[in-house]
Biopython code that builds the backbone (N, CA, C, O; Angstrom):
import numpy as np
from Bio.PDB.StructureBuilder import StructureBuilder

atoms = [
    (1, "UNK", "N", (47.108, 78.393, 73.839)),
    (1, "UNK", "CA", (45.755, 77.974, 73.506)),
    (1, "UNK", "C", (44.952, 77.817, 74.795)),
    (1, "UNK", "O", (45.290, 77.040, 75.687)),
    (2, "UNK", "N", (43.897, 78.578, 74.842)),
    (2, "UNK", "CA", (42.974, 78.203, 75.955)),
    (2, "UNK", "C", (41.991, 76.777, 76.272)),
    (2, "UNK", "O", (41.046, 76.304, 75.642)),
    (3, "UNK", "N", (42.569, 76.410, 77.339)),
    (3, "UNK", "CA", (41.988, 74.975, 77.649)),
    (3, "UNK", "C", (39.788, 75.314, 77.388)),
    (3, "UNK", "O", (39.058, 76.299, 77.273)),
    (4, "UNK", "N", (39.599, 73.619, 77.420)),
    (4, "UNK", "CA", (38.240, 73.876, 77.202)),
    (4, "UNK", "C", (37.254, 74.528, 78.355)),
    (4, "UNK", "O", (36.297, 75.134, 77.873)),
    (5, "UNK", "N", (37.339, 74.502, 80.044)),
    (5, "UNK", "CA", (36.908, 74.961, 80.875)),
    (5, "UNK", "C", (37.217, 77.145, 80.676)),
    (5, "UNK", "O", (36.413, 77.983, 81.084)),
    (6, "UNK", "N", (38.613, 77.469, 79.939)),
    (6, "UNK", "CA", (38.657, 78.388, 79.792)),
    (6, "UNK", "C", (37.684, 79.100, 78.751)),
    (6, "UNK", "O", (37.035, 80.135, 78.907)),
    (7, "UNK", "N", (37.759, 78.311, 77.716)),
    (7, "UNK", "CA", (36.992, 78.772, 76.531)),
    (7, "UNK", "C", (35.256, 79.002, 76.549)),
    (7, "UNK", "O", (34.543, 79.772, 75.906)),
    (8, "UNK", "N", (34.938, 77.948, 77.611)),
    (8, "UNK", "CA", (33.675, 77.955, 77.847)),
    (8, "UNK", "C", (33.113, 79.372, 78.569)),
    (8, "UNK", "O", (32.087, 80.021, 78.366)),
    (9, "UNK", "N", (34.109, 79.542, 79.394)),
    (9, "UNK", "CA", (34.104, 80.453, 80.320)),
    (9, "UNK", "C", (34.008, 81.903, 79.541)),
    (9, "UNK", "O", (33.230, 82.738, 80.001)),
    (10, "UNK", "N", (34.850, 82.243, 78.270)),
    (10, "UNK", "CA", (35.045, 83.641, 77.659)),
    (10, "UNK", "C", (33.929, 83.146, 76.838)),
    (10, "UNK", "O", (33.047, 83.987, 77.011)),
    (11, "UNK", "N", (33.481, 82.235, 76.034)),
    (11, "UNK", "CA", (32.072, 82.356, 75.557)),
    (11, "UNK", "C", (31.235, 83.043, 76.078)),
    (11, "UNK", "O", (30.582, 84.014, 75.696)),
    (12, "UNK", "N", (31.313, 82.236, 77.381)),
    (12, "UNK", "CA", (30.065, 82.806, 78.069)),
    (12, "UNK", "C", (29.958, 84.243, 78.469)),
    (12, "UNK", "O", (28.884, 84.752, 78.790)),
    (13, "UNK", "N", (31.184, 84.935, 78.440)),
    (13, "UNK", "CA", (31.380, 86.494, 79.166)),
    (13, "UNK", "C", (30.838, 86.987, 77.800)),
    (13, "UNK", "O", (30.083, 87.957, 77.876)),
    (14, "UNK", "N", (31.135, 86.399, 76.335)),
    (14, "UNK", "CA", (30.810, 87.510, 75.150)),
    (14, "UNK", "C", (29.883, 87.206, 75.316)),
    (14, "UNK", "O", (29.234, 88.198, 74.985)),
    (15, "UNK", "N", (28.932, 86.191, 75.750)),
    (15, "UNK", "CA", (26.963, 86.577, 75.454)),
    (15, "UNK", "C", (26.578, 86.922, 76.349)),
    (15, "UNK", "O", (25.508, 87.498, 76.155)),
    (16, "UNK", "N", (26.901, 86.897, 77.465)),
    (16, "UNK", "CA", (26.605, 87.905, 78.492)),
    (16, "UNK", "C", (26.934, 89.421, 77.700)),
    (16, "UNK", "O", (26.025, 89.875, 77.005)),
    (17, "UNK", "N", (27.896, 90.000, 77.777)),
    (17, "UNK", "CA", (28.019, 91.132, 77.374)),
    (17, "UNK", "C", (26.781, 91.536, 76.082)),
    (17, "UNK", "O", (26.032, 92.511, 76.024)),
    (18, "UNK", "N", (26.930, 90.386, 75.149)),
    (18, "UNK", "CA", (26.371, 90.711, 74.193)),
    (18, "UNK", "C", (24.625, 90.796, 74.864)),
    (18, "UNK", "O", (23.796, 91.621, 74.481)),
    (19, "UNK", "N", (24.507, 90.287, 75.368)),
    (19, "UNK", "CA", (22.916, 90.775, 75.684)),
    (19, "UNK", "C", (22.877, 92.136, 76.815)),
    (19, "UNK", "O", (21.967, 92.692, 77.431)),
    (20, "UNK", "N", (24.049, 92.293, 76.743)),
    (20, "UNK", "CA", (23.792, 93.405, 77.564)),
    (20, "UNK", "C", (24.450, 93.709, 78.832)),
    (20, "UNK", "O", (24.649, 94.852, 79.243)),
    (21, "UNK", "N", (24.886, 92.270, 79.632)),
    (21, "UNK", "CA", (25.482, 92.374, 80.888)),
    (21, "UNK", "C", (27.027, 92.440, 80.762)),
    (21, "UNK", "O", (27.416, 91.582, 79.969)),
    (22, "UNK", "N", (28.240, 93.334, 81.394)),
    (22, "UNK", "CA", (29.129, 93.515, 81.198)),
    (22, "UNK", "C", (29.630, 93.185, 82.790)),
    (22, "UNK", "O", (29.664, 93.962, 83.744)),
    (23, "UNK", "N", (29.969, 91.884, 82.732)),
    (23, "UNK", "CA", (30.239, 90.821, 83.896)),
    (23, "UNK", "C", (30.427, 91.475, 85.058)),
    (23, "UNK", "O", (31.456, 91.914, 85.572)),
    (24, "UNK", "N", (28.927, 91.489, 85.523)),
    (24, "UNK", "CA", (28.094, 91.548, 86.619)),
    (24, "UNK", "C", (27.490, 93.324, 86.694)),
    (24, "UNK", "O", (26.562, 93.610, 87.450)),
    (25, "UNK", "N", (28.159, 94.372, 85.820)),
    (25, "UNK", "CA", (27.943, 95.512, 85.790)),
    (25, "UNK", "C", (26.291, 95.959, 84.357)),
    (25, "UNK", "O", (25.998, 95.594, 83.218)),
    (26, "UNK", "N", (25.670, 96.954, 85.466)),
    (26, "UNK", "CA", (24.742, 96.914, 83.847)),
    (26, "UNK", "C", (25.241, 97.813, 82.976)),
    (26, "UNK", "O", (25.807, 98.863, 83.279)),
    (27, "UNK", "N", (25.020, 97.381, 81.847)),
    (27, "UNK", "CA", (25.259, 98.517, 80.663)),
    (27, "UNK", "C", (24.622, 99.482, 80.452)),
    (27, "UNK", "O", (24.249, 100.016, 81.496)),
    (28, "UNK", "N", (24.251, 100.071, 79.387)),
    (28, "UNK", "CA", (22.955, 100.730, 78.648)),
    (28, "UNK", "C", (22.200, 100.226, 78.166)),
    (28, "UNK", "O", (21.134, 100.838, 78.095)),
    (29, "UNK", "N", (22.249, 99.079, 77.657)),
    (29, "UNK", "CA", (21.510, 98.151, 76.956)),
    (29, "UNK", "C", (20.650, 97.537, 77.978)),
    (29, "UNK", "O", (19.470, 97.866, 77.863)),
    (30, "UNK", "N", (20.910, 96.752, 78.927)),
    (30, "UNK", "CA", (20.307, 96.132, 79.858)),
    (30, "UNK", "C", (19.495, 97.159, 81.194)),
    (30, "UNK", "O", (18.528, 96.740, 81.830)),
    (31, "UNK", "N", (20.165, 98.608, 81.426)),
    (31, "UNK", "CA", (19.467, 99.279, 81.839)),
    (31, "UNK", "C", (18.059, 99.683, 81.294)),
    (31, "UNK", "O", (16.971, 99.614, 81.866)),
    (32, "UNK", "N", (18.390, 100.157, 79.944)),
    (32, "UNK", "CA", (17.440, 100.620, 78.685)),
    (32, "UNK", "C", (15.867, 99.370, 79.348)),
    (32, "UNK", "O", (14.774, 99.625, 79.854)),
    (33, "UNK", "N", (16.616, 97.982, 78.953)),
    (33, "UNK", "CA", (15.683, 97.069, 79.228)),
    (33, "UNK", "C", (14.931, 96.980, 80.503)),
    (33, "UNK", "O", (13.735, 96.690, 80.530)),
    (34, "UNK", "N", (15.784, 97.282, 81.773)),
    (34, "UNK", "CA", (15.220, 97.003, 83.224)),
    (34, "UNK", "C", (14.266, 98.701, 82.801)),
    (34, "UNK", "O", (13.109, 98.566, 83.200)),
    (35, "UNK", "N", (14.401, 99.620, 82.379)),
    (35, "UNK", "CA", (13.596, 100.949, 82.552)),
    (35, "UNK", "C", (12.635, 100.376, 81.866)),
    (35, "UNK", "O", (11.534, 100.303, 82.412)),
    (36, "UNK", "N", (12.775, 99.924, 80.746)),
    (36, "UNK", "CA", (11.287, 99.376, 79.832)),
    (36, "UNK", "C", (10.236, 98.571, 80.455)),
    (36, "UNK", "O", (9.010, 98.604, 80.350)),
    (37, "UNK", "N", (11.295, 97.602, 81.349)),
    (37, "UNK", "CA", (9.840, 96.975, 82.072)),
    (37, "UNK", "C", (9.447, 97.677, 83.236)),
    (37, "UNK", "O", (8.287, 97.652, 83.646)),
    (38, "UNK", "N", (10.499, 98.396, 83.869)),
    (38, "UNK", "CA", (9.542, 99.305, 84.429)),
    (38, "UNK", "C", (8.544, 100.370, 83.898)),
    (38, "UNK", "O", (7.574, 100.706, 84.577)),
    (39, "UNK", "N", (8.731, 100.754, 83.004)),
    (39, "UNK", "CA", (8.088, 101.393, 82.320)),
    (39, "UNK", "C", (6.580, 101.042, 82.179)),
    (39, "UNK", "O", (5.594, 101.711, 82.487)),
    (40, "UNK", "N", (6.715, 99.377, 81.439)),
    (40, "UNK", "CA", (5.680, 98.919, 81.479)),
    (40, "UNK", "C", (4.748, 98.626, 82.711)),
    (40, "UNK", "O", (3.525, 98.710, 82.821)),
    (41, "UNK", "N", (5.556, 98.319, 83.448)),
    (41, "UNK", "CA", (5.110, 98.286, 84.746)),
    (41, "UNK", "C", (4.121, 99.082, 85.476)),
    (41, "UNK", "O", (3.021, 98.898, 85.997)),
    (42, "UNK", "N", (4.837, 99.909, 85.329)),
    (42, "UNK", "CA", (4.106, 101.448, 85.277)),
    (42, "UNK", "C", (2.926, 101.612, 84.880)),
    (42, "UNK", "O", (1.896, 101.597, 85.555)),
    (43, "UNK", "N", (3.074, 101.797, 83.595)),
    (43, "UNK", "CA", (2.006, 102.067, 82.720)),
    (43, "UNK", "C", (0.670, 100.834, 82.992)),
    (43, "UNK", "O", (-0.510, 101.133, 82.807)),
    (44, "UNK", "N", (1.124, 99.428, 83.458)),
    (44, "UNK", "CA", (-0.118, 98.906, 84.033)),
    (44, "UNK", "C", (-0.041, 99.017, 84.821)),
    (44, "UNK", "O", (0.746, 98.104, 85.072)),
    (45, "UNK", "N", (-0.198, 99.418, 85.595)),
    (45, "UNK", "CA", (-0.677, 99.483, 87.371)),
    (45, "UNK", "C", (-1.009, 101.037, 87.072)),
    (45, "UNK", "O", (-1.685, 101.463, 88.009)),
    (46, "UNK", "N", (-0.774, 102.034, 86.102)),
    (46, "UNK", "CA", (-2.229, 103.616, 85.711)),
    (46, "UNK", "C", (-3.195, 102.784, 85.213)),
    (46, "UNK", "O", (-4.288, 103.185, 85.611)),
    (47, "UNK", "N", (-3.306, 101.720, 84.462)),
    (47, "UNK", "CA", (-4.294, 101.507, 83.416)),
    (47, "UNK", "C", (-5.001, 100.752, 84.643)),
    (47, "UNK", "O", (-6.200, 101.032, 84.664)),
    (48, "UNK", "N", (-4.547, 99.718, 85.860)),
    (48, "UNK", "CA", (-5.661, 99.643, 86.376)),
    (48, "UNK", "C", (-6.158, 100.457, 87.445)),
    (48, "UNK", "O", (-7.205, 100.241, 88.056)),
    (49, "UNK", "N", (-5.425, 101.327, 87.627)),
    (49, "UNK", "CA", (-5.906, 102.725, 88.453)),
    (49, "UNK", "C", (-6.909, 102.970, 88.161)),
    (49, "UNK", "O", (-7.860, 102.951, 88.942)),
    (50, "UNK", "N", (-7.009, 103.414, 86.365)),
    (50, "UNK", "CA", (-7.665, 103.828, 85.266)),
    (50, "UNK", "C", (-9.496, 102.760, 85.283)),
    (50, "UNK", "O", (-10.662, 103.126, 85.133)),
    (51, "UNK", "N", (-8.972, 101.664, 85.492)),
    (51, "UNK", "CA", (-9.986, 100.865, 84.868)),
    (51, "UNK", "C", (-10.551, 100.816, 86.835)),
    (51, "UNK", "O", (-11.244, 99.851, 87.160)),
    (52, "UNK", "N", (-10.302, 101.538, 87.590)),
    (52, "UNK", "CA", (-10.788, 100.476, 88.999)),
    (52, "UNK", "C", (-11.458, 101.926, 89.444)),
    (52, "UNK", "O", (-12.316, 102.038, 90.319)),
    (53, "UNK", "N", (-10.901, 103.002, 88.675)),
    (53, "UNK", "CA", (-10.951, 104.352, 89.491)),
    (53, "UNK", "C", (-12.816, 104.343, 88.166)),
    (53, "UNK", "O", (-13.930, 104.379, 88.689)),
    (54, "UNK", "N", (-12.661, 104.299, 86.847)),
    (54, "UNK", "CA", (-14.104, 103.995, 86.506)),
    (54, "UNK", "C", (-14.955, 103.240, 86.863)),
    (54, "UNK", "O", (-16.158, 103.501, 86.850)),
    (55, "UNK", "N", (-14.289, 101.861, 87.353)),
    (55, "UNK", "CA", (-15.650, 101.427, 87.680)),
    (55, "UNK", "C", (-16.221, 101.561, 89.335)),
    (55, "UNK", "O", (-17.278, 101.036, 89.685)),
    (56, "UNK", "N", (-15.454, 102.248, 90.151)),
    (56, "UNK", "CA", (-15.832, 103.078, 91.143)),
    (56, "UNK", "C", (-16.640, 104.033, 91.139)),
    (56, "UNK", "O", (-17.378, 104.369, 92.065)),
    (57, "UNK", "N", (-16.492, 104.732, 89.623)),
    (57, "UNK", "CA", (-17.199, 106.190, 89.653)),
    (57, "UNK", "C", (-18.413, 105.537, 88.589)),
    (57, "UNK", "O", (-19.370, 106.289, 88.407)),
    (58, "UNK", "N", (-18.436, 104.621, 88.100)),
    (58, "UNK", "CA", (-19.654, 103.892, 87.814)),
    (58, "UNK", "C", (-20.813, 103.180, 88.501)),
    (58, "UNK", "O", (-21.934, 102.866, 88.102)),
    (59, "UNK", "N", (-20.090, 103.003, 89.829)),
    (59, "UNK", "CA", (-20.990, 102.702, 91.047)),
    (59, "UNK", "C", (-21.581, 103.732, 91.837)),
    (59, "UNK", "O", (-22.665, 103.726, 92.421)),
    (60, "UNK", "N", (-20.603, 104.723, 91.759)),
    (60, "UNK", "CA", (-21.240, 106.069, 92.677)),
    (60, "UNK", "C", (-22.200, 106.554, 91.667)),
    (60, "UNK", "O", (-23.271, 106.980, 92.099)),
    (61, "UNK", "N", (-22.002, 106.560, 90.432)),
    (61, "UNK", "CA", (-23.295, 107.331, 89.854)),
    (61, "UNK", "C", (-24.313, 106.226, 89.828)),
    (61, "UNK", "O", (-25.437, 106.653, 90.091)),
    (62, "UNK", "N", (-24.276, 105.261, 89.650)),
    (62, "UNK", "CA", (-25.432, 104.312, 89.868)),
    (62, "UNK", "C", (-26.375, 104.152, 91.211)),
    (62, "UNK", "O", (-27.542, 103.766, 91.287)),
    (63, "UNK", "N", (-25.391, 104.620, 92.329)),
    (63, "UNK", "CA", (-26.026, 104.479, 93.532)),
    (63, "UNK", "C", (-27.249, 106.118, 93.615)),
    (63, "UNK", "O", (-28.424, 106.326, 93.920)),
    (64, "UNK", "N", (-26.033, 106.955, 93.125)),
    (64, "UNK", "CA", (-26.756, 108.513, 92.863)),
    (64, "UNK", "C", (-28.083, 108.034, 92.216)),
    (64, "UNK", "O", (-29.090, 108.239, 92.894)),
    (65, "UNK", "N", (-28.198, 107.609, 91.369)),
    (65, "UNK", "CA", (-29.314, 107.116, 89.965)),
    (65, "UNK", "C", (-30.590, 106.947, 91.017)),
    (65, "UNK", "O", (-31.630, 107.586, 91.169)),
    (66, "UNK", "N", (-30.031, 105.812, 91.655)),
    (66, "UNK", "CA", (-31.270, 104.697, 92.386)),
    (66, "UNK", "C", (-31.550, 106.061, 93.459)),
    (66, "UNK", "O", (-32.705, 106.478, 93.539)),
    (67, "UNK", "N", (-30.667, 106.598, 94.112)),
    (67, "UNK", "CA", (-31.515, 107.471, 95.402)),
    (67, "UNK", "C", (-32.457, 108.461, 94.429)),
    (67, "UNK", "O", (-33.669, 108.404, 94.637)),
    (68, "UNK", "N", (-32.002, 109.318, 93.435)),
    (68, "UNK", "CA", (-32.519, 110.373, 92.869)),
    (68, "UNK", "C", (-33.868, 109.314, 92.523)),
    (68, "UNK", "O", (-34.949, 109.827, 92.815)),
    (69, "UNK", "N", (-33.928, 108.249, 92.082)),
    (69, "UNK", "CA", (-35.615, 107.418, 91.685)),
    (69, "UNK", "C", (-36.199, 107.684, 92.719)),
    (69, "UNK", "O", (-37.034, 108.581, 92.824)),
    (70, "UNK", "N", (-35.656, 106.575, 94.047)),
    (70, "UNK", "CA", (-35.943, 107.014, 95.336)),
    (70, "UNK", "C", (-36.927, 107.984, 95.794)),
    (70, "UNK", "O", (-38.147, 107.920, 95.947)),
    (71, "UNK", "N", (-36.034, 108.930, 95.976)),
    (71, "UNK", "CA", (-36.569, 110.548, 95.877)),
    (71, "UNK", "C", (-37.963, 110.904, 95.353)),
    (71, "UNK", "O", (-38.938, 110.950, 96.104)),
    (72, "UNK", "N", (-38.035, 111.183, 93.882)),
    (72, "UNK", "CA", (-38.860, 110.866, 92.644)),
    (72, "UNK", "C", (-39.933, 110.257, 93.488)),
    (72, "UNK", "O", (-40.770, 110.957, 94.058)),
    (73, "UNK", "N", (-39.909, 109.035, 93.563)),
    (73, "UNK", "CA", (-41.204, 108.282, 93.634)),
    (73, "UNK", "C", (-41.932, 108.556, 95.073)),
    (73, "UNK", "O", (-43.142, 108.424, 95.260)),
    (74, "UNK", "N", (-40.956, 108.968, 96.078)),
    (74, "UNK", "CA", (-41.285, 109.348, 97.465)),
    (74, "UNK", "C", (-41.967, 110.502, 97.357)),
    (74, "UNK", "O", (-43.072, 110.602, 97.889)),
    (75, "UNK", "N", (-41.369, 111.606, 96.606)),
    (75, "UNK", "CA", (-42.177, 112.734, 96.304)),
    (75, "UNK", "C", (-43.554, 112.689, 95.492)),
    (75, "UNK", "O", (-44.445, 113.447, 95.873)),
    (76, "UNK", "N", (-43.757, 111.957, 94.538)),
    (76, "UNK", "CA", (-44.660, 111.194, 93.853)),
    (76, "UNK", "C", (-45.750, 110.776, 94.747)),
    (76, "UNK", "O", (-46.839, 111.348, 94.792)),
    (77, "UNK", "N", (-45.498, 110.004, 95.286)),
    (77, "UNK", "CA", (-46.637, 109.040, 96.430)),
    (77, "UNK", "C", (-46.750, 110.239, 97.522)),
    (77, "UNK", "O", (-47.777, 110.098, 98.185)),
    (78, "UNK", "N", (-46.143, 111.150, 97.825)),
    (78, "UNK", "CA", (-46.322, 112.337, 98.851)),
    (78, "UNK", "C", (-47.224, 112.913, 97.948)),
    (78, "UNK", "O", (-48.393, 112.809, 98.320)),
    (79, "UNK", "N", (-46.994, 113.697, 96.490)),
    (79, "UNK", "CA", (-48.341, 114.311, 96.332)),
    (79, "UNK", "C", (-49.254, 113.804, 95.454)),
    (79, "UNK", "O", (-50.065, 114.560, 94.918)),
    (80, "UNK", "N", (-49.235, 112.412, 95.187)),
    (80, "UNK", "CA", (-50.237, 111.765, 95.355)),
    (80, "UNK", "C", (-51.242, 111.872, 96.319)),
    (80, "UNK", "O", (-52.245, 112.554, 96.108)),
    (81, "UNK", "N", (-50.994, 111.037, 97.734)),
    (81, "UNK", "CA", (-51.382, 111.164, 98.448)),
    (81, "UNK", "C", (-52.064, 111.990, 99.174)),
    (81, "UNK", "O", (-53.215, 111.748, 99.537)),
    (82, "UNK", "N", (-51.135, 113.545, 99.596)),
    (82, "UNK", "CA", (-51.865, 114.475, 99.665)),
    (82, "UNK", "C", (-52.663, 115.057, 98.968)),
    (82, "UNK", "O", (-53.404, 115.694, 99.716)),
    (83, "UNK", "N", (-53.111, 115.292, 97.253)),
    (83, "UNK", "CA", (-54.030, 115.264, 96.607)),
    (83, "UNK", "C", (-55.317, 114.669, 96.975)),
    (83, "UNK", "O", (-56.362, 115.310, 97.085)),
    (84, "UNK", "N", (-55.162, 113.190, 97.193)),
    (84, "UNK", "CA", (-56.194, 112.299, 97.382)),
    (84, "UNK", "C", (-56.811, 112.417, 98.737)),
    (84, "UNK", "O", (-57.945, 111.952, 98.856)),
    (85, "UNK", "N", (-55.952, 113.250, 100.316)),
    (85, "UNK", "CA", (-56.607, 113.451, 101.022)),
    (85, "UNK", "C", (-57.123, 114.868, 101.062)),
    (85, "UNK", "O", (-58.175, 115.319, 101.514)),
    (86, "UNK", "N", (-56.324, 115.320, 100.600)),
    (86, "UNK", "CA", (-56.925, 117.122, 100.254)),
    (86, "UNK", "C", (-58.342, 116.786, 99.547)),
    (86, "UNK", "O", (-59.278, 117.237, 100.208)),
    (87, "UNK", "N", (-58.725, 116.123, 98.396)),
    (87, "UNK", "CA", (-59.450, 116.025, 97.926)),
    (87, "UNK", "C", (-60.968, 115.684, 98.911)),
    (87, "UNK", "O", (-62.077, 116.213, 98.822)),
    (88, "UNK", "N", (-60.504, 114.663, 99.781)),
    (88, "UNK", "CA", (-61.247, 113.916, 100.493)),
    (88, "UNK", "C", (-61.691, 114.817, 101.695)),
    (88, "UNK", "O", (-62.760, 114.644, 102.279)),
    (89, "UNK", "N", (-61.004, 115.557, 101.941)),
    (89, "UNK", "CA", (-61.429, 116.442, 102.711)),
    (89, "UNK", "C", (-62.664, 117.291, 102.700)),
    (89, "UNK", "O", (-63.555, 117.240, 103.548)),
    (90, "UNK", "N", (-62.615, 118.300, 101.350)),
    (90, "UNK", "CA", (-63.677, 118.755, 101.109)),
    (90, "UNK", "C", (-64.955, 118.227, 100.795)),
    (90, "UNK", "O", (-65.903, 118.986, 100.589)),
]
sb = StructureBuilder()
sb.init_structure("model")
sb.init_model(0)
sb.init_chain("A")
sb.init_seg("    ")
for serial, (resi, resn, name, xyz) in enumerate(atoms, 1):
    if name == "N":
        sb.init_residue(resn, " ", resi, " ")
    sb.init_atom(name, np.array(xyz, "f"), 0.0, 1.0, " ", f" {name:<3s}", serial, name[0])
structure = sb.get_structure()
């Protein structure tokens, strides 16, 4: 009959095993698991690639936006202007 320090001891090796660890070696089961969170892992750190790489390219077109107004209104007040002195001329 196995004393109580023994018994505690093979308990503990079947729930270890049973979740997966096969005393101190990984299984399939517990590999399966370490790939999943890498997995997940993974998959967030694309999604904030994903989410950092849009709102980057949401700033570059916004900055594009404001120069192209820029532009626009500079060209605007240019032939404005020259209108109004062309005009003034004659």
């Amino acid at each position: 009959m196995l004393e109580h320090s023994q018994l505690n001891e093979r308990l503990w090796e079947c729930n270890l095993q049973e979740n997966g660890v096969n005393l101190g070696h990984m299984t399939t089961k517990s590999a399966n698991n370490n790939q999943s969170i890498n997995d997940i892992s993974d998959l967030f750190m694309i999604a904030c690639w994903i989410h950092y790489s849009k709102m980057l390219l949401k700033l570059i077109f916004t900055a594009c936006v404001v120069q192209v107004k820029k532009v626009n209104l500079n060209i605007k007040n240019y032939v404005t202007h020259t209108h109004i002195s062309t005009n003034n001329t004659f």
